[in-house]
C-alpha positions in Angstrom: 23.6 -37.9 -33.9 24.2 -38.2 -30.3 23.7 -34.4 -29.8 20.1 -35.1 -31.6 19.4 -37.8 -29.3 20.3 -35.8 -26.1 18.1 -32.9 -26.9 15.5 -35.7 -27.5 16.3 -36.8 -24.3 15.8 -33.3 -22.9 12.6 -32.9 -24.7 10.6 -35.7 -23.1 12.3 -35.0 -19.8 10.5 -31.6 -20.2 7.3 -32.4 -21.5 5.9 -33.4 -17.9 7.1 -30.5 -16.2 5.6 -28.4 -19.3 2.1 -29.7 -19.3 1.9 -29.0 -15.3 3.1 -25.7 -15.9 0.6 -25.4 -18.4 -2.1 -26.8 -16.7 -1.8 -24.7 -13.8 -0.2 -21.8 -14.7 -0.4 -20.5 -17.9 -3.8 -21.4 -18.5 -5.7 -19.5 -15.1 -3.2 -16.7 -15.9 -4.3 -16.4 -19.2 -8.4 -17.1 -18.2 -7.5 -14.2 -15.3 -6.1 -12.2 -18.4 -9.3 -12.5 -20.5 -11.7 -11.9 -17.1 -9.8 -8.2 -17.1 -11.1 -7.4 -20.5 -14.9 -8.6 -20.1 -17.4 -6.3 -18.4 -18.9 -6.9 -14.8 -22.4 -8.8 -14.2 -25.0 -6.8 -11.8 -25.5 -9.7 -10.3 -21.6 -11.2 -9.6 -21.2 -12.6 -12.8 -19.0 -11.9 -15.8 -21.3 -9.7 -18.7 -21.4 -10.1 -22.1 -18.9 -8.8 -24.6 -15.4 -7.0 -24.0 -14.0 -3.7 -22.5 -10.9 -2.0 -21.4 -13.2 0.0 -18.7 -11.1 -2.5 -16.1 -7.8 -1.8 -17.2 -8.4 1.9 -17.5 -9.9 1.9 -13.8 -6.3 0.5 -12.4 -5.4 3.8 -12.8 -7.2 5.0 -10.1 -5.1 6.6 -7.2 -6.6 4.1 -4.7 -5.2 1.0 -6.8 -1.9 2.6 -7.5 -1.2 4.1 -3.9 -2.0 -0.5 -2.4 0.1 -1.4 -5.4 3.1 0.7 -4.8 2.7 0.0 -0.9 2.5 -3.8 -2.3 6.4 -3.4 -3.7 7.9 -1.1 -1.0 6.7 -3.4 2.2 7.9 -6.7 -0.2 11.4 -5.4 -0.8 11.7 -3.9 2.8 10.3 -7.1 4.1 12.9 -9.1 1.7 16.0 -6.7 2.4 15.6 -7.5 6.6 15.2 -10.9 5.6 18.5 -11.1 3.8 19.9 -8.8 6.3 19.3 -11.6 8.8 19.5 -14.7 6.9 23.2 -14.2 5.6 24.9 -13.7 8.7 22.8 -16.0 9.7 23.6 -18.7 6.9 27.5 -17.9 7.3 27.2 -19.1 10.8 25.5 -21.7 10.8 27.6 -23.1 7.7 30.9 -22.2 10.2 29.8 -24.1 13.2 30.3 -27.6 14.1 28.0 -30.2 12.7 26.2 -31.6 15.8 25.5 -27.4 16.7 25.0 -27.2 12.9 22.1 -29.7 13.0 20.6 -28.2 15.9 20.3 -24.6 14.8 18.6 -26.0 11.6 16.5 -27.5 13.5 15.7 -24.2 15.1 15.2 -22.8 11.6 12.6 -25.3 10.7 10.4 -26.0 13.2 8.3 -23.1 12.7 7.3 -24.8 10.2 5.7 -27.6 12.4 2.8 -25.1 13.4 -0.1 -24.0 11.2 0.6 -20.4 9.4 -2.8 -19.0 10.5 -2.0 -20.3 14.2 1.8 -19.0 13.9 0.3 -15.5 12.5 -2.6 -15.6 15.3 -0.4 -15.6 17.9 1.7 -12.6 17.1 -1.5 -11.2 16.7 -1.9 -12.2 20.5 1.6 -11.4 21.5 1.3 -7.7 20.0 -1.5 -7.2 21.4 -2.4 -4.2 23.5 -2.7 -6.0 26.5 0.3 -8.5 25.6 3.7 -8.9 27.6 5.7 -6.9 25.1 4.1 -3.9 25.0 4.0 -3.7 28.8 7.8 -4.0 28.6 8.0 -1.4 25.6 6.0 0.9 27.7 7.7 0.1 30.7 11.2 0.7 29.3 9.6 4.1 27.7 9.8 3.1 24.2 6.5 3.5 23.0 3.5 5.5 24.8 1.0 3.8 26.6 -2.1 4.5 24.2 0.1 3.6 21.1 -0.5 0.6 19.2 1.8 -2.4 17.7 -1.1 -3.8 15.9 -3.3 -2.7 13.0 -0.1 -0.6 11.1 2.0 -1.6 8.4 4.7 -2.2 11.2 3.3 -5.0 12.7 2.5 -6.4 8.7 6.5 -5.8 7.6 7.5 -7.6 11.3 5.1 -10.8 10.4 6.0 -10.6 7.3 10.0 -11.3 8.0 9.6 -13.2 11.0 7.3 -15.8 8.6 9.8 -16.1 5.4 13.0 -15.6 7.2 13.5 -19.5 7.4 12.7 -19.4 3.4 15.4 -16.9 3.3 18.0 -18.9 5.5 18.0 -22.4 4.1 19.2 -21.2 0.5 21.9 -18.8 1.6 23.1 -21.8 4.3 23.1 -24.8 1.1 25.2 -22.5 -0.4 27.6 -21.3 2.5 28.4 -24.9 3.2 29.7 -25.4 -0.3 31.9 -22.3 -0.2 35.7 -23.1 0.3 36.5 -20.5 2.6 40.3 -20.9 2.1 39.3 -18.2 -0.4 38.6 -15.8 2.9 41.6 -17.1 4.5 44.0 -16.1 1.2 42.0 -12.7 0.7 43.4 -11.7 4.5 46.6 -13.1 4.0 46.5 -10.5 1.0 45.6 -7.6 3.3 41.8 -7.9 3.3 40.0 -6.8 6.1 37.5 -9.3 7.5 33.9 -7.3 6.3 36.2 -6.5 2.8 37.1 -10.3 3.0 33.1 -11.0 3.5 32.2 -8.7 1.0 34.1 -9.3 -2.1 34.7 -12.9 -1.6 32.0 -14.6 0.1 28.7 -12.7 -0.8 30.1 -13.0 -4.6 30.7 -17.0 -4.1 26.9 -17.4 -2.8 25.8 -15.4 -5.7 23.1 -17.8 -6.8 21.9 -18.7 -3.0 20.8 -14.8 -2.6 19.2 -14.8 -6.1 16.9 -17.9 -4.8 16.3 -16.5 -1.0 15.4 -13.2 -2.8 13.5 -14.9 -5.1 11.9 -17.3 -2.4 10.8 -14.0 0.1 9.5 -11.3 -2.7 7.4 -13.4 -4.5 5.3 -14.9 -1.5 5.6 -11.4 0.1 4.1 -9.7 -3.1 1.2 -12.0 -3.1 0.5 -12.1 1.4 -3.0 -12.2 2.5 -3.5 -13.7 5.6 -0.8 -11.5 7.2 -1.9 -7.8 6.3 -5.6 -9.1 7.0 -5.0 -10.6 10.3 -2.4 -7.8 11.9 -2.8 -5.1 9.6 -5.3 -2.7 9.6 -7.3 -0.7 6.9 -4.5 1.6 6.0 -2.3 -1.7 5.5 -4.0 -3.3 2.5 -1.8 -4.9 0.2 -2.9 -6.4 -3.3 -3.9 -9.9 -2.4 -6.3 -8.0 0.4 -8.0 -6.0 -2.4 -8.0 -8.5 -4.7 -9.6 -10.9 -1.9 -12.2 -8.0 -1.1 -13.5 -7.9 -4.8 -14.1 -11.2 -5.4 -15.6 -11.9 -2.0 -17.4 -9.1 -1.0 -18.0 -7.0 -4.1 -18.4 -9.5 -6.4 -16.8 -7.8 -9.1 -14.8 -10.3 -11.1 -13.3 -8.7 -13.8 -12.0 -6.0 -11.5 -10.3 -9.1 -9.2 -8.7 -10.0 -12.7 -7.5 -6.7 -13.5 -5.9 -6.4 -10.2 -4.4 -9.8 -10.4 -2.8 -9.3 -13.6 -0.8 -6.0 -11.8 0.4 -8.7 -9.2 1.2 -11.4 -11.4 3.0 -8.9 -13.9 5.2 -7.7 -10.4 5.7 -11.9 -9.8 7.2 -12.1 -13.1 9.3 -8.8 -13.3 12.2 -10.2 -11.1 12.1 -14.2 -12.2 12.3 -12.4 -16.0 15.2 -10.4 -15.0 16.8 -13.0 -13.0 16.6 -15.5 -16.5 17.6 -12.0 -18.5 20.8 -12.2 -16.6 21.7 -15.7 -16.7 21.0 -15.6 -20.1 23.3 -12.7 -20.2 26.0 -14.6 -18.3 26.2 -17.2 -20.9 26.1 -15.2 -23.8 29.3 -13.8 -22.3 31.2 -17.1 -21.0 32.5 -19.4 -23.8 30.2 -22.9 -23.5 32.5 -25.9 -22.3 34.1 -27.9 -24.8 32.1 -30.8 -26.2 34.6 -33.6 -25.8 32.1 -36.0 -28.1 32.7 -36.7 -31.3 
């Protein structure tokens, strides 16, 4: 009975987060679903009747050349972040906490300032006439007519700089939980300090780099503003032709069919991060229910 009346419990715990869910997920994505399959109006509009004529037209080299350039600038964008964010996490968790509260600080006030103005003004700072590319072409590094803006460069460098913090705060909440005795007994075992890192820490985080993964792909998957504002023409990503169809070429079904690519590449990795948690607890044996 009391196992009845906890999954009860559960139940209408659930149901709020369930019908918002609902409400403003899974019903658009299924309304974008069923746009995909229903012909294009001359005039902007949605036609009469159903097709696959969208679908088939995904496969198009031009939509499959911006969709893989979608995933390979997301997951390089994603593996710098995490590149920078866990040594970055580690140290902030090590320090002292006055220091401590001051270097999250530094983390978050970025995110005091408007997005468009933060992108806007590396826009202005890598610009051809901005103070870094005098010093680039001063030091020799790059040649006077070349150009940090417009490229996918200058997309994958926003990119980071705008959801490193989103990658930092999850890895630090779980550094500062870590008991890093565990590093301290893996060295007194003969563990070299990167081995030490490596098979103790990163392991003990686990779930802090599955949600700052998680937390940087995602958004990066779906960026708009950033490719649009810094990139140029051979830097379109999904969101931008997606964006473009809608907008400009009114073609709505088309905008569907190309949002369900990006909203199937959204899902992949939450599906196989749930796949492997499920996975995890097939394996483990549940703890014991002390209840009669």
């Amino acid at each position: 009975m009391k196992r009845l009346r906890r999954r009860g419990q559960e139940i209408l715990l659930t149901l709020p987060s369930f019908f918002w869910l609902s409400l403003f997920f899974l019903i658009p994505t299924a309304l974008v679903f069923i746009l995909a399959f229903r012909p294009a109006d001359p005039f902007g509009g949605i036609g009469r009747g159903w097709t696959t004529a969208t679908i088939k037209g995904l496969a198009d080299p031009q939509y499959l050349a911006i969709a893989w350039r979608t995933l390979w600038v997301s997951f390089l964008a994603t593996a710098i972040c995490m590149l920078l964010a866990v040594p970055t996490g580690y140290a902030v968790a090590r320090v002292s906490e006055r220091r401590r509260n001051l270097l999250l600080m530094l983390v978050i006030v970025p995110f005091w300032t408007s997005f468009l103005i933060r992108v806007f003004a590396w826009k202005s700072i890598l610009h051809p006439e901005g103070f870094i590319k005098k010093i680039l072409v001063f030091l020799g590094l790059v040649d006077p007519g070349a150009s940090l803006l417009y490229n996918l460069g200058s997309v994958i460098l926003v990119t980071v700089y705008t959801f490193l913090p989103f990658a930092i705060l999850p890895i630090y909440a779980a550094a500062e939980k870590f008991d890093y005795r565990l590093i301290e007994a893996a060295r007194d075992l003969g563990a070299r300090p990167f081995e030490a890192f490596r098979k103790v820490f990163l392991p003990g985080i686990r779930q802090g780099l599955v949600t700052a993964v998680l937390v940087v792909f995602i958004p990066a998957l779906g960026s708009y503003v950033i490719p649009d504002i810094v990139g140029g023409p051979g830097s379109e990503l999904l969101g931008n032709k997606i964006a473009q169809r809608v907008f400009v070429d009114r073609n709505l079904p088309l905008a569907g069919g190309l949002s369900i690519v990006l909203i199937l590449a959204v899902l992949a990795p939450l599906l196989a991060v749930l796949a492997l948690q499920r996975e995890k607890s097939r394996i483990e044996p549940p703890p014991a229910d002390t209840e009669s």
